[in-house]
N, C-alpha and C positions, 0 to 999 in steps of 0.2 A: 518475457512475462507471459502468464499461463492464467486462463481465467479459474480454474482452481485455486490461482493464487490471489484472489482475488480480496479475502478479507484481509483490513486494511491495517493492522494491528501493529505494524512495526514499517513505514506506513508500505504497501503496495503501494504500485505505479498508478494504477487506476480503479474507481470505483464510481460507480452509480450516486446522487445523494441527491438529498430534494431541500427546499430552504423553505424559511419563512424568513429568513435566507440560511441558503449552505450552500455550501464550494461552489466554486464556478468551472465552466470547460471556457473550451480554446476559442479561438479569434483568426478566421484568417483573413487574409487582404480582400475579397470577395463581400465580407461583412457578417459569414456565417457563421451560427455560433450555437453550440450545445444547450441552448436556454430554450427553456419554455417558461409561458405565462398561464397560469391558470386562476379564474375568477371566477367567483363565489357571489353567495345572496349579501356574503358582508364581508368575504376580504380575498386577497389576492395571494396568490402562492406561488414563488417562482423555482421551476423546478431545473437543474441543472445537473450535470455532471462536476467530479472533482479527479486532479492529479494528484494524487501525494507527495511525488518527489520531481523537480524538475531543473534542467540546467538555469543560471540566472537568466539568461536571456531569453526566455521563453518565459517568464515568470510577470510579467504585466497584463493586469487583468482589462479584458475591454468594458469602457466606457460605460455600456450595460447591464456590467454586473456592477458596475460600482454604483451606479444609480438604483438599481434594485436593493443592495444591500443600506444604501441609506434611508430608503421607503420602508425597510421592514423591522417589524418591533423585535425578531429574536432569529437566530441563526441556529438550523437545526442540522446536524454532522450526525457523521458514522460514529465516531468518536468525538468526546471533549480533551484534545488535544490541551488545552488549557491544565487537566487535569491528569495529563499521563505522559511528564517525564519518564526520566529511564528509571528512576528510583521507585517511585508508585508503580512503574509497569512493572517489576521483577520482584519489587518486595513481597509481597503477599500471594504472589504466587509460584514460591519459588519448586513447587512438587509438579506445577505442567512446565517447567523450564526442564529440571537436573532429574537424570537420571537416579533411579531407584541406590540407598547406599550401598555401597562396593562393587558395581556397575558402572564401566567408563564406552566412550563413544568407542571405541578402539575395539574393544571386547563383543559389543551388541552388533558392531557391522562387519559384511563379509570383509574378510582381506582386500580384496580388489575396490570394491566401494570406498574404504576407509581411506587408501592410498591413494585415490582419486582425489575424495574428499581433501587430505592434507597438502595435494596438489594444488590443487585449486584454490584454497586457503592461503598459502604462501604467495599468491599473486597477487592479491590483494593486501597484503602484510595483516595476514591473520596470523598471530599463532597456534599451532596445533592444540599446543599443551594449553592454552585456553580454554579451549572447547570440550577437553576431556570428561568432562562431568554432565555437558548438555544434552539433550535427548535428540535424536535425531533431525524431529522437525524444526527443533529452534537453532540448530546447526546451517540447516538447510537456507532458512529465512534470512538469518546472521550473514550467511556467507554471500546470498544473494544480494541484501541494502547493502553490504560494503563494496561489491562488482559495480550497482550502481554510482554509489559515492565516487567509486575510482573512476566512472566513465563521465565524471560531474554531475551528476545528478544529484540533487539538494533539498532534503525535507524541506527548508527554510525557504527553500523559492518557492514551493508547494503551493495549490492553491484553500488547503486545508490551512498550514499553519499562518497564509498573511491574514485568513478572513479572521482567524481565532486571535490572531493577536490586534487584528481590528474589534471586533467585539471586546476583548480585554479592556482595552483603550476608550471603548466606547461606553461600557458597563454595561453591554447588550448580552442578552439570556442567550445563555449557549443548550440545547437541548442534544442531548445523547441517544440516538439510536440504539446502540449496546455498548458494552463496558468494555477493556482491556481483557479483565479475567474471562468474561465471554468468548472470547475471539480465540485466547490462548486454548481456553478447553476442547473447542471445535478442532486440534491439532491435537492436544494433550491426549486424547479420548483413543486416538488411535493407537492400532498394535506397532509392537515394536516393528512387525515385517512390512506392515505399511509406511508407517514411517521411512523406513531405508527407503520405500517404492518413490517416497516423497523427492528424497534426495538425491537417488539415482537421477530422476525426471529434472531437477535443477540442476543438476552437473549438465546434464545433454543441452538444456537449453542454455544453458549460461556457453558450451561450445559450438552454435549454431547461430545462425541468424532467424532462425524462425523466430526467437524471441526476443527481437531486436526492440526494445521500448522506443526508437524513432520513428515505427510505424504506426504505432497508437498515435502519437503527439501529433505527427503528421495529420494524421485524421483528425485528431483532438484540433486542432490547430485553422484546420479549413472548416469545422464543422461537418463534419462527414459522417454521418451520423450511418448510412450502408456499409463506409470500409469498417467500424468500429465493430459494426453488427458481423461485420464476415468473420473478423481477426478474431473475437470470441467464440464465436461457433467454431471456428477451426482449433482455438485452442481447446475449447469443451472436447470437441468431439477426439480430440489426441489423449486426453488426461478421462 
């Protein structure tokens, strides 16, 4: 995981997010936790971190966030996850997904990239011919949440998708930061030779461990709010 890769749109690993309530971070045996409290002349605002995707077993929120989010009149997110299956995310934006007509992934990327590309694809049971239509960057995104899926990593444990489907549940106001079609254009917008730059950079880390997501969580997890801060500046300053 690469803090470039950080907007949460399909979801990334990790994101910043603040609540009235929104997402919560980690818990570790120590007691520490990614939360802050912030008071006001008239109300309170708890500010946390969120995981997007996570193995189940890491996916139990502490005690503190669940009491905060019962205190708070609405839940404020990167995204309304409530609001953007697969179908709304792709429907209406399907010109920053597919390439230009008679334009295939195949054609826009160098040789060697592409064959990288359909490498790596196959290990996670992508198929090539799938993607033939997709623009680079959503190529890039695609092949990376499926590396996670394959390593267990789970929207559904998420701490995005249990607070949204607790708000669902609750009838609590979900408040949006920015939209899916936002997210996508900040990707869309780029040149075709950036884009490949995108996806060369996810082939490397997806073969490294520099961008091993157990060392976020690990911090996520103790509250470690210094290693978080390192692990991003290192990836900032790679990307």
């Amino acid at each position: 995981m690469t803090a470039r890769q950080a907007p949460a749109l399909l979801p990334r690993l990790t994101a910043a997010a603040c609540l009235l309530l929104a997402p919560a971070l980690g818990h570790g045996n120590d007691g520490h936790h990614i939360f802050w409290e912030v008071k006001g002349a008239h109300n309170t605002v708890y500010l946390l971190g969120s995981v997007h995707m996570l193995k189940a077993a890491d996916g139990a929120l502490p005690a503190e966030v669940l009491q905060a989010y019962q205190r708070s009149k609405s839940l404020v997110m990167e995204l309304d996850l409530s609001d953007t299956g697969a179908d709304s995310l792709l429907a209406p934006d399907l010109d920053a997904v597919l390439l230009p007509e008679g334009k295939t992934l195949s054609q826009v990327l160098p040789p060697d990239l592409y064959t990288s590309f359909t490498t790596h694809a196959r290990t996670v049971a992508l198929d090539p011919a799938t993607t033939e239509r997709f623009q680079p960057w959503f190529a890039a995104i695609l092949l990376e949440q499926l590396a996670l899926v394959h390593e267990g990593y789970e929207a559904s444990a998420g701490v995005d998708m249990q607070l949204t489907q607790s708000a669902a549940a609750d009838h609590k106001p979900i408040v949006a930061l920015e939209t899916a079609a936002e997210q996508m254009g900040y990707f869309a917008r780029l040149k075709l030779d950036e884009q490949a730059q995108f996806l060369r950079s996810t082939l490397k880390d997806l073969d490294t461990d520099d961008s091993d997501p157990a060392a976020v969580i690990r911090a996520w997890q103790h509250g470690d709010v210094a290693e978080l801060e390192r692990l991003y500046r290192e990836e900032s300053a790679e990307s």
